[in-house]
Backbone atoms as SQL, in Angstrom:
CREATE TABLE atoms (id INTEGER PRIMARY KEY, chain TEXT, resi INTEGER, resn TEXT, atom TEXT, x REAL, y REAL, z REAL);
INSERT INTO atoms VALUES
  (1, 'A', 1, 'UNK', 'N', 10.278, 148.228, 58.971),
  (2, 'A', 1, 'UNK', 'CA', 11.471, 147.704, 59.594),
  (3, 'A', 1, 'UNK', 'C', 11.424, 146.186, 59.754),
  (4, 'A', 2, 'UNK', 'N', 10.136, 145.759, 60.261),
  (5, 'A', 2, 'UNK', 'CA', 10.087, 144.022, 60.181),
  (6, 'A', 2, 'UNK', 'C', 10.440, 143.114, 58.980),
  (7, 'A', 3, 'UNK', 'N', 10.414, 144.435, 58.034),
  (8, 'A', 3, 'UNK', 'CA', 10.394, 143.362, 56.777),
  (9, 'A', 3, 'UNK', 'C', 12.199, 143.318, 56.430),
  (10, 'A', 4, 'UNK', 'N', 12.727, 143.786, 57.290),
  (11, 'A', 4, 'UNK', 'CA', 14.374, 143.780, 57.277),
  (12, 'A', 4, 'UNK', 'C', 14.808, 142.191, 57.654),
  (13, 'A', 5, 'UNK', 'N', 13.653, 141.615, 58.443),
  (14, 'A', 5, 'UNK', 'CA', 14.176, 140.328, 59.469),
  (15, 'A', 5, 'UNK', 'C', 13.993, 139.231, 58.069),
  (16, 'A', 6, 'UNK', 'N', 15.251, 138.417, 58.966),
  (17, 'A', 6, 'UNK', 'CA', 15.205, 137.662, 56.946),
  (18, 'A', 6, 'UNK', 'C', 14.799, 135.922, 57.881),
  (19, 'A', 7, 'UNK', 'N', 13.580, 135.280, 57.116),
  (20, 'A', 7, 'UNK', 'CA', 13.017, 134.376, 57.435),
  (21, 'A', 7, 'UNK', 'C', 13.569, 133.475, 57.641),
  (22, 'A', 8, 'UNK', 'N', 14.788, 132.996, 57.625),
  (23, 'A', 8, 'UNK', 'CA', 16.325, 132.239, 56.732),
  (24, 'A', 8, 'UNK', 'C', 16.129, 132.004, 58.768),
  (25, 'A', 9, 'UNK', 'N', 16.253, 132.930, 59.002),
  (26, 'A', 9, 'UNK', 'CA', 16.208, 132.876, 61.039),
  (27, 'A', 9, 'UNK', 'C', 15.500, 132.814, 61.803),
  (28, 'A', 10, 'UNK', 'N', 13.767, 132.745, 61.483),
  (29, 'A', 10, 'UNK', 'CA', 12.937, 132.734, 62.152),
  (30, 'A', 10, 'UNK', 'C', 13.180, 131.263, 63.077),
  (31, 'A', 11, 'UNK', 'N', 13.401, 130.215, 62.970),
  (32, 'A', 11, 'UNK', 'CA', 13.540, 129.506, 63.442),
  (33, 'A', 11, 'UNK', 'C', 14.665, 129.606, 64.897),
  (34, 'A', 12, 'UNK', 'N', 14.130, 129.170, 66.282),
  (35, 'A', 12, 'UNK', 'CA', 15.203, 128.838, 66.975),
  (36, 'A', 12, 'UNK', 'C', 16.612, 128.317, 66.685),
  (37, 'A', 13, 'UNK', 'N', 16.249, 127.036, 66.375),
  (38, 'A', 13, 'UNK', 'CA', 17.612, 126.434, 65.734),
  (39, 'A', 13, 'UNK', 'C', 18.337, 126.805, 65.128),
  (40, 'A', 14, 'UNK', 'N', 17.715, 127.508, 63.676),
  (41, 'A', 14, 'UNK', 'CA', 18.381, 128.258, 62.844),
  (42, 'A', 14, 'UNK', 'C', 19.125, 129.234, 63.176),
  (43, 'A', 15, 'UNK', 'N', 18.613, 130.072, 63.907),
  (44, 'A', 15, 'UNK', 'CA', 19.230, 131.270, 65.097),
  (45, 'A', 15, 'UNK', 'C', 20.672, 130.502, 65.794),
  (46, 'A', 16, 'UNK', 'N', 20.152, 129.925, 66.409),
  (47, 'A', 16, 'UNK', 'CA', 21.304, 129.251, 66.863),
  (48, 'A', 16, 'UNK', 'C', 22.445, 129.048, 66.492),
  (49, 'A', 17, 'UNK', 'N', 22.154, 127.759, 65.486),
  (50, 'A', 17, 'UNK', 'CA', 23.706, 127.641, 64.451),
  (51, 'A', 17, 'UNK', 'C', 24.179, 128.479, 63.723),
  (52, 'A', 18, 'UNK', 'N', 23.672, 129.561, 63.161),
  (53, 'A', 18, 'UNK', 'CA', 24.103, 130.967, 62.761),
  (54, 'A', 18, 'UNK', 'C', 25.600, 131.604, 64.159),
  (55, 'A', 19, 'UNK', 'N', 24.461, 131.951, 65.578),
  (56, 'A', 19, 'UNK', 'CA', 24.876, 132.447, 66.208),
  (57, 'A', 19, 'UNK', 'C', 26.357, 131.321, 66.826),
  (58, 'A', 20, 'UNK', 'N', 26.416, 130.343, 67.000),
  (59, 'A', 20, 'UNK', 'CA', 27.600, 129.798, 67.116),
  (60, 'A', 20, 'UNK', 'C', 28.432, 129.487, 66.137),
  (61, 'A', 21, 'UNK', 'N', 28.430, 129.801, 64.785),
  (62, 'A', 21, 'UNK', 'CA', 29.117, 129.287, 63.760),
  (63, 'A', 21, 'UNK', 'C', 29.876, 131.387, 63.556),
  (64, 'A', 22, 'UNK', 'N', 29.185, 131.936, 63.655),
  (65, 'A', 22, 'UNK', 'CA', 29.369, 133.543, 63.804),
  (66, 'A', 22, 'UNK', 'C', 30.760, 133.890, 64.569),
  (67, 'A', 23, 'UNK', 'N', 30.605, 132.877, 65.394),
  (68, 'A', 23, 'UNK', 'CA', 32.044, 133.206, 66.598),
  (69, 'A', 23, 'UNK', 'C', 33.165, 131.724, 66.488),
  (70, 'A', 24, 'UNK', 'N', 32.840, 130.937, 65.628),
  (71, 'A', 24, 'UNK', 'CA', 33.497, 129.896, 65.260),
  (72, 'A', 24, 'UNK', 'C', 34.131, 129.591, 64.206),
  (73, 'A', 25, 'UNK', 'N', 35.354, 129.719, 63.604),
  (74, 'A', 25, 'UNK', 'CA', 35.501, 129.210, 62.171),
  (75, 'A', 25, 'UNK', 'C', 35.039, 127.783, 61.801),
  (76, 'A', 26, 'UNK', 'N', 35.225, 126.673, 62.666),
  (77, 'A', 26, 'UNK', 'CA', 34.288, 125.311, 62.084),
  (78, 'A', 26, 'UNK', 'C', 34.035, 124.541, 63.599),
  (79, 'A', 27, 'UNK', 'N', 32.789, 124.395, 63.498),
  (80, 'A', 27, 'UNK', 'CA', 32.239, 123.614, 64.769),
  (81, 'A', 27, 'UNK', 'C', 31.668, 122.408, 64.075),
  (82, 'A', 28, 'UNK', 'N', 31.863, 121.005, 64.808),
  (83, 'A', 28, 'UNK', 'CA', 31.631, 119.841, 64.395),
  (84, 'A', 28, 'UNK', 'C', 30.200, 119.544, 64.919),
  (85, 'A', 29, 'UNK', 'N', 29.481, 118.424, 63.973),
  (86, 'A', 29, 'UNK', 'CA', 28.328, 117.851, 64.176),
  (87, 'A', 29, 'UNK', 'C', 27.880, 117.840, 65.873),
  (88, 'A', 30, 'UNK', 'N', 29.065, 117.035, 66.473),
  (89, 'A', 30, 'UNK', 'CA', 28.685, 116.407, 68.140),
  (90, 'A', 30, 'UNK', 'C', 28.141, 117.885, 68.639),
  (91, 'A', 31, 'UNK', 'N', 29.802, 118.990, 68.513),
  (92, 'A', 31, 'UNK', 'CA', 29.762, 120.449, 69.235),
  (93, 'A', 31, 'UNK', 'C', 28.165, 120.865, 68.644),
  (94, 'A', 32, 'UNK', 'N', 28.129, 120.970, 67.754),
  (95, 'A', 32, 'UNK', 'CA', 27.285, 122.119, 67.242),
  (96, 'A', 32, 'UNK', 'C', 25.504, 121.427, 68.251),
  (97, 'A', 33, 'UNK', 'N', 25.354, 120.156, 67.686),
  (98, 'A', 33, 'UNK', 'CA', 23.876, 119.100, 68.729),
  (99, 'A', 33, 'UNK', 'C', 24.429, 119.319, 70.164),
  (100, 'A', 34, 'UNK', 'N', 25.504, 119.356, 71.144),
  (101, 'A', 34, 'UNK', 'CA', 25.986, 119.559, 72.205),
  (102, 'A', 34, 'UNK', 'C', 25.317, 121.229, 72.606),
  (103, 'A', 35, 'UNK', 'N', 26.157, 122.337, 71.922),
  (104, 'A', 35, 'UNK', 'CA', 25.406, 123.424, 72.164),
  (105, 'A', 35, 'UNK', 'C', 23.968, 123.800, 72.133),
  (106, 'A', 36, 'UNK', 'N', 23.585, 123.149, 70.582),
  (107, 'A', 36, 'UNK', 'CA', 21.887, 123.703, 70.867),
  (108, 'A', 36, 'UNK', 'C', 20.696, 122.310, 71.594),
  (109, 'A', 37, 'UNK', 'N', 21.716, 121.526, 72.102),
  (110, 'A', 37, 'UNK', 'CA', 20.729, 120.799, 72.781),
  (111, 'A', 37, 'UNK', 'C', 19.209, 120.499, 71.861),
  (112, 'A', 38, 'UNK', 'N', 19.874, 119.751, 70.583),
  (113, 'A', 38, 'UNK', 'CA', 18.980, 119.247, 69.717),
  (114, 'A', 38, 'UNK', 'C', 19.240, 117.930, 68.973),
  (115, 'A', 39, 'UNK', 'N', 18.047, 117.207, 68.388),
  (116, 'A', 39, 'UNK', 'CA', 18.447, 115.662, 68.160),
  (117, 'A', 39, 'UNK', 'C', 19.334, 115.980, 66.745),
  (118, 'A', 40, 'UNK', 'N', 20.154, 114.653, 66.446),
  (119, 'A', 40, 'UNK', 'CA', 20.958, 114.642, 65.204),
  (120, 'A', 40, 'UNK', 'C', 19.693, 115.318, 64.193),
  (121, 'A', 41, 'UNK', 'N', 18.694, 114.380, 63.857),
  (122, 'A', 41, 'UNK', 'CA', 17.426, 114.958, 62.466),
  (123, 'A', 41, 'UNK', 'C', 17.070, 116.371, 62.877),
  (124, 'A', 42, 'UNK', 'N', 17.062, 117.165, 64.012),
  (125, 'A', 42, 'UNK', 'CA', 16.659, 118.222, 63.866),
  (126, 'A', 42, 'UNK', 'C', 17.835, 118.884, 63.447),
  (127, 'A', 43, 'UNK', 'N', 18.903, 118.828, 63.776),
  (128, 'A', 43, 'UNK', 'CA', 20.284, 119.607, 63.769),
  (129, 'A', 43, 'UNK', 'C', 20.262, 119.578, 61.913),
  (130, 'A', 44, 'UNK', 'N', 20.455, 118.100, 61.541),
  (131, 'A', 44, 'UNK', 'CA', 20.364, 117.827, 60.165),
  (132, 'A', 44, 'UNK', 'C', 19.591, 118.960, 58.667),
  (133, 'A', 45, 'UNK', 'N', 18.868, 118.985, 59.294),
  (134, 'A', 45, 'UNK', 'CA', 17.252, 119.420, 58.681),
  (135, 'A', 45, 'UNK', 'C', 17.169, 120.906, 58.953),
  (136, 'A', 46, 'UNK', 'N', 17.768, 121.210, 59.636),
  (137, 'A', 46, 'UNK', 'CA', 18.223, 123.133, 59.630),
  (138, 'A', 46, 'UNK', 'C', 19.236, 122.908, 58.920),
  (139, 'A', 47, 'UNK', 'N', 20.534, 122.474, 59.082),
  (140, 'A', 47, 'UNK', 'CA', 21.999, 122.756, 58.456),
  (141, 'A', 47, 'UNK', 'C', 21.356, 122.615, 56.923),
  (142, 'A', 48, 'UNK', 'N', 20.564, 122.000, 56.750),
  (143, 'A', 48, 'UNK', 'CA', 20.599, 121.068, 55.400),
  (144, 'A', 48, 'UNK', 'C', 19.388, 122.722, 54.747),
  (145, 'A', 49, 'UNK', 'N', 18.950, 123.325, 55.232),
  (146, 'A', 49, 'UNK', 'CA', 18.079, 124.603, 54.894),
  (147, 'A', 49, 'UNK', 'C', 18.665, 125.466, 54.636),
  (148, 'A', 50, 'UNK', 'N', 19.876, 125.606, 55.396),
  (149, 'A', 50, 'UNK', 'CA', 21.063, 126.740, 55.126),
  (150, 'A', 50, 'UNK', 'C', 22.279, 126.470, 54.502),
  (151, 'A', 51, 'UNK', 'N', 22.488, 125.190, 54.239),
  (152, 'A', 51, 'UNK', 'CA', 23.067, 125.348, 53.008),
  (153, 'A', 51, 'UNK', 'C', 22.589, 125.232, 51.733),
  (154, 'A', 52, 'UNK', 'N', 21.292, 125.094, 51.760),
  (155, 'A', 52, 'UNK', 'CA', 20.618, 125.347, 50.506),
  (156, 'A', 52, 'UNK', 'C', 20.473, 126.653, 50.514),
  (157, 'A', 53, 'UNK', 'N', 20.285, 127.401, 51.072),
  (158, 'A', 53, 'UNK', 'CA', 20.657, 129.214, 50.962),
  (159, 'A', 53, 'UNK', 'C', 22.385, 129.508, 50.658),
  (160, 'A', 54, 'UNK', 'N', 22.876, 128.725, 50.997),
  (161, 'A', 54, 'UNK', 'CA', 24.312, 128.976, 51.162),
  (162, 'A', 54, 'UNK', 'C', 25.054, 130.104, 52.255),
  (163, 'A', 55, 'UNK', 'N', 24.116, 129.633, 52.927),
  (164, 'A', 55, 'UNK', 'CA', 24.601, 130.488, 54.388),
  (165, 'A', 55, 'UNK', 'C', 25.712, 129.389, 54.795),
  (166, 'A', 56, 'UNK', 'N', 25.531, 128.323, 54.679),
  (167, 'A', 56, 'UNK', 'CA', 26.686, 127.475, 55.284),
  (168, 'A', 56, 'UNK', 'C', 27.146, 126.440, 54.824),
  (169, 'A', 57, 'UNK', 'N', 28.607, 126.184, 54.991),
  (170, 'A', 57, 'UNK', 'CA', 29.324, 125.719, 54.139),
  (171, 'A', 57, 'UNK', 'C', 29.867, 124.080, 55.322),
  (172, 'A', 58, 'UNK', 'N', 29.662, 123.125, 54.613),
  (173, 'A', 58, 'UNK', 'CA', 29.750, 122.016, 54.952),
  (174, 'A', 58, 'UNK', 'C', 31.139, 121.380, 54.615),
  (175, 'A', 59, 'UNK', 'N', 31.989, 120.627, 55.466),
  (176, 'A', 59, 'UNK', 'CA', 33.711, 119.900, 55.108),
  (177, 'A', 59, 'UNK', 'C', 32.959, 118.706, 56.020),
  (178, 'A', 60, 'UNK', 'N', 33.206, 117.226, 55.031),
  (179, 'A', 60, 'UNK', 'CA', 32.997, 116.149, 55.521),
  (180, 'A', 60, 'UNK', 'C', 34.565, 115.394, 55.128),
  (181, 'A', 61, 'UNK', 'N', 35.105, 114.723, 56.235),
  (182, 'A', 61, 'UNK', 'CA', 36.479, 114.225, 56.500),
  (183, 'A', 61, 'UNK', 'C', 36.780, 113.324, 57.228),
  (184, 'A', 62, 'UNK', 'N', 38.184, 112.779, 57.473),
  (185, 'A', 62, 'UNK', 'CA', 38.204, 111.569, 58.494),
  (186, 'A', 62, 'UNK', 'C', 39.078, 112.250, 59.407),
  (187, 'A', 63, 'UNK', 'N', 38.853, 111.751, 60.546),
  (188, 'A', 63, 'UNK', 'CA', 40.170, 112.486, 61.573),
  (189, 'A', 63, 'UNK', 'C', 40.519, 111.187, 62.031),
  (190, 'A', 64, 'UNK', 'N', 41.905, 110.151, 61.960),
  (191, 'A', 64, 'UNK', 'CA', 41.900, 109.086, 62.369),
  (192, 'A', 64, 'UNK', 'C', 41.141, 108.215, 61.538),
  (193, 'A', 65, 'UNK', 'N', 40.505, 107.190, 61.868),
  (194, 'A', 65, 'UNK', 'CA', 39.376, 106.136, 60.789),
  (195, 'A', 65, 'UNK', 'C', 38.125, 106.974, 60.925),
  (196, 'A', 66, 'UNK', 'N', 37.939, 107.818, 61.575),
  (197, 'A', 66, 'UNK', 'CA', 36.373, 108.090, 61.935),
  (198, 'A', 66, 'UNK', 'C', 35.725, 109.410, 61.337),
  (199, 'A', 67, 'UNK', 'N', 34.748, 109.483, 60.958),
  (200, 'A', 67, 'UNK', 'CA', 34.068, 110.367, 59.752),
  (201, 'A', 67, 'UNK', 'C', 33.994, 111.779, 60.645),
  (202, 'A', 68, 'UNK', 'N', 33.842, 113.009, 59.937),
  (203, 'A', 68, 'UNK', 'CA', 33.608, 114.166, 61.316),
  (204, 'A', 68, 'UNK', 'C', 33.033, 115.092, 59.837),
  (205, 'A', 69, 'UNK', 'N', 32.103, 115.120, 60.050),
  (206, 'A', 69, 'UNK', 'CA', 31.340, 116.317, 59.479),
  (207, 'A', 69, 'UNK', 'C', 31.279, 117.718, 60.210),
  (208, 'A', 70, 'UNK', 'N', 31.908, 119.262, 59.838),
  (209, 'A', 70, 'UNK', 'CA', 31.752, 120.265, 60.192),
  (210, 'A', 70, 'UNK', 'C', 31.443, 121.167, 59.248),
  (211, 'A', 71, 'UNK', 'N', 31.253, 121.906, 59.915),
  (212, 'A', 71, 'UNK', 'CA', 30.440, 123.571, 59.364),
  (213, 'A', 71, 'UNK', 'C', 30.715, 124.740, 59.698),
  (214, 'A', 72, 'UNK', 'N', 30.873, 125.846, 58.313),
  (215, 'A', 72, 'UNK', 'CA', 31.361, 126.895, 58.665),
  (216, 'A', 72, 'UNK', 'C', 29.926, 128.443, 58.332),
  (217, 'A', 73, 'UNK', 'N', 30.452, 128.758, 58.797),
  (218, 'A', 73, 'UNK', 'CA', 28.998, 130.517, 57.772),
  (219, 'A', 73, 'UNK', 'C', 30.077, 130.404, 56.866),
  (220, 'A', 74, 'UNK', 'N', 29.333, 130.490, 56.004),
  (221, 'A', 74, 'UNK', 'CA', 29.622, 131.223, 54.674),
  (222, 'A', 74, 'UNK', 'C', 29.985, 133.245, 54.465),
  (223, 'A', 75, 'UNK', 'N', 30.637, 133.588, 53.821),
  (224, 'A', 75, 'UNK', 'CA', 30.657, 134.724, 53.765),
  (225, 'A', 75, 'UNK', 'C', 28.832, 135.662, 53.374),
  (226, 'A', 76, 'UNK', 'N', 28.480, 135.045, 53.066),
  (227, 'A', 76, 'UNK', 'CA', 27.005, 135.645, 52.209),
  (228, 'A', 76, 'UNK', 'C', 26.106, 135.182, 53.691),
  (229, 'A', 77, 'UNK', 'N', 25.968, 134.101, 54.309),
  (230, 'A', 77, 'UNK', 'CA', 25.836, 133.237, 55.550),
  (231, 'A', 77, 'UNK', 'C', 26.029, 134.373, 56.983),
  (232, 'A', 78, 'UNK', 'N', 27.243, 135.033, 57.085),
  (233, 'A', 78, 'UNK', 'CA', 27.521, 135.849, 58.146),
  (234, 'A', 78, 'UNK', 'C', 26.789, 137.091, 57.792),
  (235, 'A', 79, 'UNK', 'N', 26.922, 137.476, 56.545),
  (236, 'A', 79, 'UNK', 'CA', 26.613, 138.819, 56.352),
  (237, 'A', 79, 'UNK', 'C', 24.908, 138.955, 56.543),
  (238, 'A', 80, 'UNK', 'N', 24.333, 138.026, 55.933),
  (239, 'A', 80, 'UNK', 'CA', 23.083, 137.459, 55.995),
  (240, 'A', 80, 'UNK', 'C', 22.295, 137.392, 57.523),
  (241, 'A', 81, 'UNK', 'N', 23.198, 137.279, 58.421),
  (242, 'A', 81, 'UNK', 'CA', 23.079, 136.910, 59.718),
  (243, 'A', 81, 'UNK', 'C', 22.956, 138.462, 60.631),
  (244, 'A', 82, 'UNK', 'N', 24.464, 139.141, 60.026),
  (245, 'A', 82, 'UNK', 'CA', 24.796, 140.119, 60.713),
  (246, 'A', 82, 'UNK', 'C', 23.516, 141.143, 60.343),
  (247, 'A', 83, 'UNK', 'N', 22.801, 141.046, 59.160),
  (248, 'A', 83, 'UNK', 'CA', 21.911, 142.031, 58.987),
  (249, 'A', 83, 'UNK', 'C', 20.134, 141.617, 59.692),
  (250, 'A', 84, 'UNK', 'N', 20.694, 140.783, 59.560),
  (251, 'A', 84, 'UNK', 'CA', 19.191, 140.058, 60.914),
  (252, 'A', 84, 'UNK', 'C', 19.096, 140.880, 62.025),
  (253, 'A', 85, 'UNK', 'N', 20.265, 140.213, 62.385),
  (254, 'A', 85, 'UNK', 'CA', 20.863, 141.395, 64.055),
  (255, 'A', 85, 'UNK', 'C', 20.437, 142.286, 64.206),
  (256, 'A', 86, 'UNK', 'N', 21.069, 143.485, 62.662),
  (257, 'A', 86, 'UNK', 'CA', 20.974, 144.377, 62.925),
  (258, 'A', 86, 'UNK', 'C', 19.579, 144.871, 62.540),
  (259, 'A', 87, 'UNK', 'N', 18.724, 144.257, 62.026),
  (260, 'A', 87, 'UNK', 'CA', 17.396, 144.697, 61.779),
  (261, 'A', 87, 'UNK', 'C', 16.726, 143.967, 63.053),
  (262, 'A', 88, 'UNK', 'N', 16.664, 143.400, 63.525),
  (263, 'A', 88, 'UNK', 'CA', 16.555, 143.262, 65.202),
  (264, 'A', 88, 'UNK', 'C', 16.607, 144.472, 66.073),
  (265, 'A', 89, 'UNK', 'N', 17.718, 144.343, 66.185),
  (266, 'A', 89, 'UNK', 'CA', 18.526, 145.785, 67.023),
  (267, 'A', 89, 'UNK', 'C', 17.567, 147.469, 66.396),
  (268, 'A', 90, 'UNK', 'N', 17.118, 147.249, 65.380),
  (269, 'A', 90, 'UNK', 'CA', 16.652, 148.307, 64.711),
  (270, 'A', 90, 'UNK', 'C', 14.630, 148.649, 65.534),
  (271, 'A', 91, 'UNK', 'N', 14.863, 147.293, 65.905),
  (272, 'A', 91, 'UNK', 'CA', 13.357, 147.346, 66.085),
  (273, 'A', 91, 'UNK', 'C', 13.204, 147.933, 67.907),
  (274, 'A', 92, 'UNK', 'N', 14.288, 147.699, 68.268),
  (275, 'A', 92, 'UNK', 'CA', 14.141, 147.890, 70.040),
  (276, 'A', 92, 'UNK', 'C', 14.317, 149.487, 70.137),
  (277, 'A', 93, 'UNK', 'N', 13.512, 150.067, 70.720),
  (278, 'A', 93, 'UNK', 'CA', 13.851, 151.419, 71.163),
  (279, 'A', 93, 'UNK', 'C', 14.623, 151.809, 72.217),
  (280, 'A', 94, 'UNK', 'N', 15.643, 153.050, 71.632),
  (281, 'A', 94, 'UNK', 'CA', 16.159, 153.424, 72.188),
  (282, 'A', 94, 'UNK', 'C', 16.342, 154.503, 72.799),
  (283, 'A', 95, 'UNK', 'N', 17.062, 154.757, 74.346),
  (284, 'A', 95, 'UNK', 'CA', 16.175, 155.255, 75.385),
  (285, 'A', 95, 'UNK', 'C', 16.590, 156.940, 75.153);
C-alpha cells in the first residue's frame, strides 16, 4: 500500500501547494508564499518541480503595469494528488 504514495508529495511544501491549488482554480505567487508561510526561493523551487511533472500549470501576466505570476493543478496534477490522498486514507485503519 505505501508504494501507492507518489514521491511528487513527500515534501511539506509540495503537499501544500497541491492542497491549496486542489480547492482553487488560480492562486497567485503573494497568496500561494502567504498561505504556506514560505520564502519566494522555496515557493519557487517546489512550483518549478511540479511543473516539471506537469502537475502544475503556470499563467505569467500583467494586471495593470505590474507582473502577477499564478498557478493552477493541472488535470494529470489533481488526479495525481487525489490518488496520494487516497493511498493515504488507504493506510489508516478503519474502526
Amino acid at each position: 500500500m505505501i508504494d501507492r504514495l507518489n514521491k511528487a508529495f513527500e515534501s511539506r511544501v509540495r503537499l501544500g501547494i497541491m492542497a491549496v491549488l486542489a480547492v482553487n482554480e488560480w492562486v497567485d505567487h503573494a497568496q500561494l508564499k502567504e498561505f504556506l508561510s514560505v520564502t519566494d526561493g522555496n515557493l519557487a523551487s517546489h512550483l518549478a518541480a511540479l511543473e516539471e511533472l506537469k502537475y502544475v500549470q503556470v499563467r505569467k501576466r500583467f494586471i495593470g503595469k505590474r507582473p502577477n505570476t499564478s498557478y493552477k493543478a493541472t488535470t494529470a496534477g489533481a488526479r495525481a494528488f487525489r490518488d496520494h490522498l487516497d493511498a493515504i486514507e488507504s493506510l489508516i485503519p478503519k474502526p
